[in-house]
C-alpha positions in Angstrom: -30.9 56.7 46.4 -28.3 58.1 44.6 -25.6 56.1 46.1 -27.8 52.9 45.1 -28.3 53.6 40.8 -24.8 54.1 41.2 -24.1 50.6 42.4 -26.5 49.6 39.9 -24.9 51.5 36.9 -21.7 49.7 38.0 -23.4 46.3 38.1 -25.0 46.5 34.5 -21.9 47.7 33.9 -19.8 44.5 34.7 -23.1 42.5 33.1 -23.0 44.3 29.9 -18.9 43.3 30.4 -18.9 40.1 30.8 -21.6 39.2 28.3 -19.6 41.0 26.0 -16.6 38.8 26.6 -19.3 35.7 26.6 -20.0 36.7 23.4 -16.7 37.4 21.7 -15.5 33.7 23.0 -18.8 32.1 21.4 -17.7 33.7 17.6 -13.9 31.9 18.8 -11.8 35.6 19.3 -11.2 34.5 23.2 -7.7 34.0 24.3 -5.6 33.9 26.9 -3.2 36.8 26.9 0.2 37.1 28.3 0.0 40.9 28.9 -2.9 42.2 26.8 -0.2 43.2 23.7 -1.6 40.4 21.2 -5.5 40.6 20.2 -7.3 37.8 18.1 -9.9 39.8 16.0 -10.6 36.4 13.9 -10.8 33.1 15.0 -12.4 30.8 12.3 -12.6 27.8 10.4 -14.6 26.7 7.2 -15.4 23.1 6.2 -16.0 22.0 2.7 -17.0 17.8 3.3 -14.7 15.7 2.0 -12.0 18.5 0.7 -10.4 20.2 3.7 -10.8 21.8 6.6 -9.5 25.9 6.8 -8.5 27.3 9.7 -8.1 31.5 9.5 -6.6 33.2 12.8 -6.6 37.4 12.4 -4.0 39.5 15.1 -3.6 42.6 16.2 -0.3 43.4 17.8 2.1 46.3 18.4 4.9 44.2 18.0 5.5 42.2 14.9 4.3 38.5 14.7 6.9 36.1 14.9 5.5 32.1 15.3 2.1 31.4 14.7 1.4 27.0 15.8 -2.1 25.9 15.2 -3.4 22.8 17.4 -5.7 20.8 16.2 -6.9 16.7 17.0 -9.9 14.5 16.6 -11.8 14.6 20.1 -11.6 10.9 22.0 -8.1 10.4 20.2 -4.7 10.8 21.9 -3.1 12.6 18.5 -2.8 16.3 18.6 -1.3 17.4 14.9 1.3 20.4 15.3 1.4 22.6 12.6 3.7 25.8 12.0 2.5 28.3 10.3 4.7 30.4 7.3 5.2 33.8 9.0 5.5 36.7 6.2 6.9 40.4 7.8 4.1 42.0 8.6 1.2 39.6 7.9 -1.5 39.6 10.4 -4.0 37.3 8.8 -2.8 33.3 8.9 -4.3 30.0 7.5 -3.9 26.3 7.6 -6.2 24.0 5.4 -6.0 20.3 6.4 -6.7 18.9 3.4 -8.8 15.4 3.2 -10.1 12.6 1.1 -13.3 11.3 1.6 -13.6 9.6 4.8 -10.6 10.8 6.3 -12.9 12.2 9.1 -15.9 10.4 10.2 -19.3 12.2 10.2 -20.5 13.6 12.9 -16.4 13.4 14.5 -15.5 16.4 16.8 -12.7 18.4 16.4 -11.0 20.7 18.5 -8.0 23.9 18.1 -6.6 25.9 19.0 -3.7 28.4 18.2 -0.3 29.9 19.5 1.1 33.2 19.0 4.8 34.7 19.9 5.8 38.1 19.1 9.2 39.4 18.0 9.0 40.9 21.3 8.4 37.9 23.4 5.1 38.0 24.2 2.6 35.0 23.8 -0.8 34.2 23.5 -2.8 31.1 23.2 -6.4 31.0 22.3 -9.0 29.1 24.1 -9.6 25.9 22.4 -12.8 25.7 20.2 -14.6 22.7 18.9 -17.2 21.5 16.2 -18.9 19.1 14.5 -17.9 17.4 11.0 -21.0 17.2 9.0 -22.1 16.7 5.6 -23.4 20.0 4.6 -24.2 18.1 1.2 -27.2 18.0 2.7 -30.2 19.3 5.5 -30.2 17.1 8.6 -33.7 16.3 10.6 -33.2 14.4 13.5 -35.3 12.1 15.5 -34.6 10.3 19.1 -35.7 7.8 21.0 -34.4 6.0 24.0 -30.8 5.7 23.2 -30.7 6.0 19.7 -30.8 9.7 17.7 -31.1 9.2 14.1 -30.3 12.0 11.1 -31.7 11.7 8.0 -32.7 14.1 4.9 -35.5 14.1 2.3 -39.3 14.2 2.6 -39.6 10.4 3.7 -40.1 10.7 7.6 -42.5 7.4 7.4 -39.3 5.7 6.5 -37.0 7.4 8.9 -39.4 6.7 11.7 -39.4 3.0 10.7 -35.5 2.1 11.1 -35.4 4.2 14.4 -38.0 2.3 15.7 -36.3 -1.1 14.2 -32.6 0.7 15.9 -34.2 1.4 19.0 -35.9 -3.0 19.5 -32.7 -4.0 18.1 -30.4 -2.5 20.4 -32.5 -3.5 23.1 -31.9 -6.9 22.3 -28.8 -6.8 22.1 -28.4 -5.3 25.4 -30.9 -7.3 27.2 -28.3 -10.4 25.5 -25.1 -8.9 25.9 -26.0 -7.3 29.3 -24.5 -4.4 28.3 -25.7 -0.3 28.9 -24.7 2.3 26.4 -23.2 5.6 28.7 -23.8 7.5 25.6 -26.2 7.6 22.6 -26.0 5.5 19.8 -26.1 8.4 16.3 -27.5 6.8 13.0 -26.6 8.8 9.2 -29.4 7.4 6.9 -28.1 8.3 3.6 -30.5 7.6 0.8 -28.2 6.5 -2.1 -25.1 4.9 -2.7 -23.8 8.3 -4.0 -24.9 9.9 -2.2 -23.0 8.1 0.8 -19.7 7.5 -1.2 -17.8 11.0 0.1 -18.4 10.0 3.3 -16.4 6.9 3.0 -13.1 6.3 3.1 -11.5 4.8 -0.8 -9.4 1.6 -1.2 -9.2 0.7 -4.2 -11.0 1.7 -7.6 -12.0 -2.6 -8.2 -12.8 -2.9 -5.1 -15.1 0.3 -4.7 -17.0 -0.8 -7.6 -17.5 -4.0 -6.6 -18.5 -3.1 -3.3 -21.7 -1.5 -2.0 -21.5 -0.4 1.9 -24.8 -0.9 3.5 -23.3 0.2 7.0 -20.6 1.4 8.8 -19.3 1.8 12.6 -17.5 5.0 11.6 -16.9 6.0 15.4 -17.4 4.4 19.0 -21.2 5.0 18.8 -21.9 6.4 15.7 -22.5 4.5 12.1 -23.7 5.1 8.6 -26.2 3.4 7.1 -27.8 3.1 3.3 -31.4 3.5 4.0 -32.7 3.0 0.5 -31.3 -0.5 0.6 -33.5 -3.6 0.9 -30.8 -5.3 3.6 -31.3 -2.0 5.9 -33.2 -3.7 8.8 -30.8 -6.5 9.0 -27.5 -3.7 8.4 -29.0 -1.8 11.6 -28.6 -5.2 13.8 -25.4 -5.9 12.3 -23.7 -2.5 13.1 -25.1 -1.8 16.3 -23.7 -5.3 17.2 -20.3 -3.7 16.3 -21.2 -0.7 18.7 -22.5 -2.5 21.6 -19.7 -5.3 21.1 -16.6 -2.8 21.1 -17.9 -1.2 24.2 -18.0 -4.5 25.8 -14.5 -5.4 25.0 -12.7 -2.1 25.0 -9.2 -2.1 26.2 -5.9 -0.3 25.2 -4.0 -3.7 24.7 -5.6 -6.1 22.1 -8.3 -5.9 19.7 -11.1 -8.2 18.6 -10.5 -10.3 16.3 -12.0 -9.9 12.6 -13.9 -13.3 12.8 -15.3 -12.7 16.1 -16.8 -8.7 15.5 -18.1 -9.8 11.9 -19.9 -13.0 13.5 -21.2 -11.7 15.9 -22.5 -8.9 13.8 -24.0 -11.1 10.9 -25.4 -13.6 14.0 -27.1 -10.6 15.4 -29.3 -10.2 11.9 -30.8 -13.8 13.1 -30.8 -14.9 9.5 -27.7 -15.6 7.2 -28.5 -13.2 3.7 -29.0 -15.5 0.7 -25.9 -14.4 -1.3 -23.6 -15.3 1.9 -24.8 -18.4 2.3 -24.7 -19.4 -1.5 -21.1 -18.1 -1.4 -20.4 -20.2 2.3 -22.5 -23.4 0.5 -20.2 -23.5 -2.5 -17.0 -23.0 -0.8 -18.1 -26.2 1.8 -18.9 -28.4 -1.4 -15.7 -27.4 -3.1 -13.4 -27.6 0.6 -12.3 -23.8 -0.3 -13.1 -22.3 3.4 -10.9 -19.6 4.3 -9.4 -20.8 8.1 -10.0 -19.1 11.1 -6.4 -17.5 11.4 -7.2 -16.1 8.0 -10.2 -14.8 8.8 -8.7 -12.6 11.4 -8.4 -9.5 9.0 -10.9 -8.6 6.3 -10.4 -9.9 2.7 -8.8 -7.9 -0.1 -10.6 -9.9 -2.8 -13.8 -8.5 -3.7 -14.7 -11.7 -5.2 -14.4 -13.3 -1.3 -16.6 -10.6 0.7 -19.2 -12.8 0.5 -17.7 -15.8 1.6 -16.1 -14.4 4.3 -19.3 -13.1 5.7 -20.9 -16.1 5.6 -18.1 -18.3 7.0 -17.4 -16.1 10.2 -21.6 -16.6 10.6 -21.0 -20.4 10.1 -17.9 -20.3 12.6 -19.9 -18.2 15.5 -23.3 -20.2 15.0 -21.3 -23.5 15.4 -19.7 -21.8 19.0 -22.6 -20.8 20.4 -25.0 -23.9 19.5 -21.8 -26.5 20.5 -20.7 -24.7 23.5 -23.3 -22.3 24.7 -23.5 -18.3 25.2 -22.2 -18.4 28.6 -18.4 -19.6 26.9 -19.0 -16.5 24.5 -19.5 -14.0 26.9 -16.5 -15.2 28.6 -14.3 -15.2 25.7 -15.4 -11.5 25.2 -14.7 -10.6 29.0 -10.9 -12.5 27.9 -10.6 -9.9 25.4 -11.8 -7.1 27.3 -9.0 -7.7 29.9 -6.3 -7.7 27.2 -5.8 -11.4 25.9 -5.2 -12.1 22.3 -7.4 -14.3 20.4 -5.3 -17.2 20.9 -4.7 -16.8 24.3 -8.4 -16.0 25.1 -9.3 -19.1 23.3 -7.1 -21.3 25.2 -8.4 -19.9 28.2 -11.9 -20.6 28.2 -12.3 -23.3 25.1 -9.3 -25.1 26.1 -7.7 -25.0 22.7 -6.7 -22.3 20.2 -7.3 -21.4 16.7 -6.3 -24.4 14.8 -8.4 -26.4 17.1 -11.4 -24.3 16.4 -10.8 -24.4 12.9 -10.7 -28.4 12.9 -13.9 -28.5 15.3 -15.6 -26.4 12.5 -14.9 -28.2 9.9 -15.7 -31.4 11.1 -18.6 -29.6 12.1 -19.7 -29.1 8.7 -18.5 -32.8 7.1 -15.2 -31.8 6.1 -11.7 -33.3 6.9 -8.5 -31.6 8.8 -6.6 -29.1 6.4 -3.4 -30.7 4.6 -0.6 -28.1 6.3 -1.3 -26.8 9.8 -0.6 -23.2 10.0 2.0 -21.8 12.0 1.3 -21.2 16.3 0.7 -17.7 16.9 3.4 -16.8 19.8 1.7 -16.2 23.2 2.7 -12.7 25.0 3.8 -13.5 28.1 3.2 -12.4 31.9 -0.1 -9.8 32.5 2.2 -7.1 30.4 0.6 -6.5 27.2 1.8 -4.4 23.9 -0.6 -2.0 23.0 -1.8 -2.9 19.6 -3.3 -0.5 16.2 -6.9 -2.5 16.2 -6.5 -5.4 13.4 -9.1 -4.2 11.3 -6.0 -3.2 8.9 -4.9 -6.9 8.6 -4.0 -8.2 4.9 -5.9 -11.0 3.2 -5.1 -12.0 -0.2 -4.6 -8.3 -1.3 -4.6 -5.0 0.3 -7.7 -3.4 1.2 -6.5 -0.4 1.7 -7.5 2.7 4.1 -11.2 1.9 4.5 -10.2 -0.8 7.0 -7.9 1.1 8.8 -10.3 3.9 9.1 -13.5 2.6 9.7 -12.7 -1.1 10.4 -16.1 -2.3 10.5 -18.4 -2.4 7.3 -21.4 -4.4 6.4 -20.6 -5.2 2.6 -22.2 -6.6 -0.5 -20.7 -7.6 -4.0 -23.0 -5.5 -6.6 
């Protein structure tokens, strides 16, 4: 009997042990240690939205501290940031702020570090990586799910919150059932309630611009966007930016992006009906022959005064394609893209012409002549080798738009 609380004692023992150790990697003081002479008594970090992100590492070690590295990257992106850390004789405490500007990080992004140590007498230690969540601790979060869709929002209006996920959740369904596409992972909606309150959480291009501007939505991640409940639009922003969701996944590949033209139609198509203000803005520039061409439309405008416009024109543009040469053409121009052709080979390859083509075809389309001066032939990359490409979200228009394009890439916005 004896013999047996013994073997107990020892196995509580080991249980008490190990949850001990389970425990002390939870609050992040886990590492992996070269021979037991360097001890991590902190491991922590501190967020403040929009400002910086502070990462404090505390040591205990018999030897003095020579090189301290902190690790850190953006899960789902191939960039790990290096960063030495100053190393004062004797310090034991170290920190690294990565300092931000608002929507340098997207909501609800993952981020993972984790740290390396080297003493003056050799030894090393590198601590088990850790990861959290970005959020907006501006405010309290309530979630709500259903299906594939999980949507966070704050405030005391649930009636309203249960509304747009139940619009998120038919919409997406619909644009699965068209695009025969299934989502692998779900689909996270930010409701912010004012435009305010939703400005730290995107990314600034320019002060004009900004002003000009109000965001209604934005793909901020593969599946995850932000949205400006409040707004009158917000039924008709949630089709448009899950179109951007479920169209990226569709045409994902590490060579070449969609084209600006193509992601925005697509987007404004899937609302079903063209806003007023676009079409106004598409109606006058028909009248006046002042469309911007399809090679132009590739990248966003920098002209605040042309957002409208070029909403309404790359609705004009995909409405013509899919009414003149079906949806069965535009699936296969997305599969084209998907396995890595550029917009102009993808277009020669299933329409039979390119760009300038399309652009002529359009107008004609819509009672207007051929444009005086052709614009240039885009070269054609040749063989199945493809360059891998920085998504053209960042293309130039008429002005620079700045880091909100390069960032996000993908915003549903109005002129205010």
């Amino acid at each position: 009997m004896n013999r047996i609380r013994r073997k107990l004692s020892r196995a509580l023992l080991a249980i008490a042990l190990l949850a001990g150790m389970v425990c002390l990697l939870a609050r992040g003081g886990g590492s992996v240690r070269a021979d037991g002479e360097i001890q991590v008594v902190e491991n922590s970090y501190e967020v403040a939205f929009s400002e910086g992100i502070t990462f404090r590492l505390g040591l205990k070690a018999e030897a003095a501290i020579k090189e301290v590295t902190l690790f850190y990257r953006r899960v789902g992106e191939g960039l790990t940031v290096r960063v030495p850390v100053s190393v004062e004789t004797g310090e034991s405490v170290f920190t690294h702020t990565w300092e931000l500007e608002p929507g340098d990080v997207p909501v609800g992004a993952r981020i993972e570090y984790y740290w390396h140590i080297m003493d003056e007498a050799g030894s090393e230690s590198k601590t088990s990586p850790l990861g959290f969540e970005y959020r907006d601790d501006r405010f309290t979060w309530k979630a709500l799910e259903e299906g594939s869709i999980i949507l966070f929002w704050y405030g005391s209006n649930e009636a309203q919150a249960r509304r747009l996920l139940d619009y998120a959740t038919n919409s997406l369904a619909r644009l699965q059932d068209e695009m025969g596409i299934t989502l692998d992972s779900p689909v996270k909606i930010y409701v912010y309630q004012s435009k305010s309150d939703m400005n730290l959480a995107l990314p600034r291009s320019s002060e004009a611009y900004d002003e000009r501007i109000l965001t209604l939505g934005v793909v901020v991640d593969d599946a995850t966007m932000l949205l400006l409940g409040s707004h009158r639009d917000v039924e008709g922003t949630i089709a448009h930016e899950l179109s951007h969701i479920v169209v990226g996944l569709a045409t994902d590949n590490p060579y070449a992006s969609l084209p600006r033209w193509l992601d925005e139609g697509l987007a404004m198509y899937a609302e079903e009906k063209l806003p007023a203000q676009n079409r106004r803005a598409l109606e006058d520039a028909i009248r006046r022959d002042r469309l911007i061409s399809v090679r132009s439309l590739s990248g966003y405008t920098g002209d605040p005064s042309q957002v409208d416009l070029f909403y309404g024109e790359v609705y004009s543009l995909i409405e013509f394609m899919l009414q003149t040469y079906g949806k069965d053409k535009m699936a296969q121009l997305l599969d084209a893209i998907r396995e890595g052709f550029y917009q102009e080979e993808a277009l020669q390859r299933v329409y039979g012409f390119g760009m300038d083509e399309l652009d002529l075809r359009w107008r004609r389309s819509l009672g207007l002549q051929a444009r005086g001066t052709p614009s240039p032939t885009v070269p054609v990359t040749p063989g199945a080798a493809r360059r891998r490409v920085v998504p053209c979200c960042g293309v130039f228009y008429g002005g620079l738009l700045g880091v909100a394009a390069l960032v996000f890439g993908r915003r549903r916005a109005r002129t205010t």
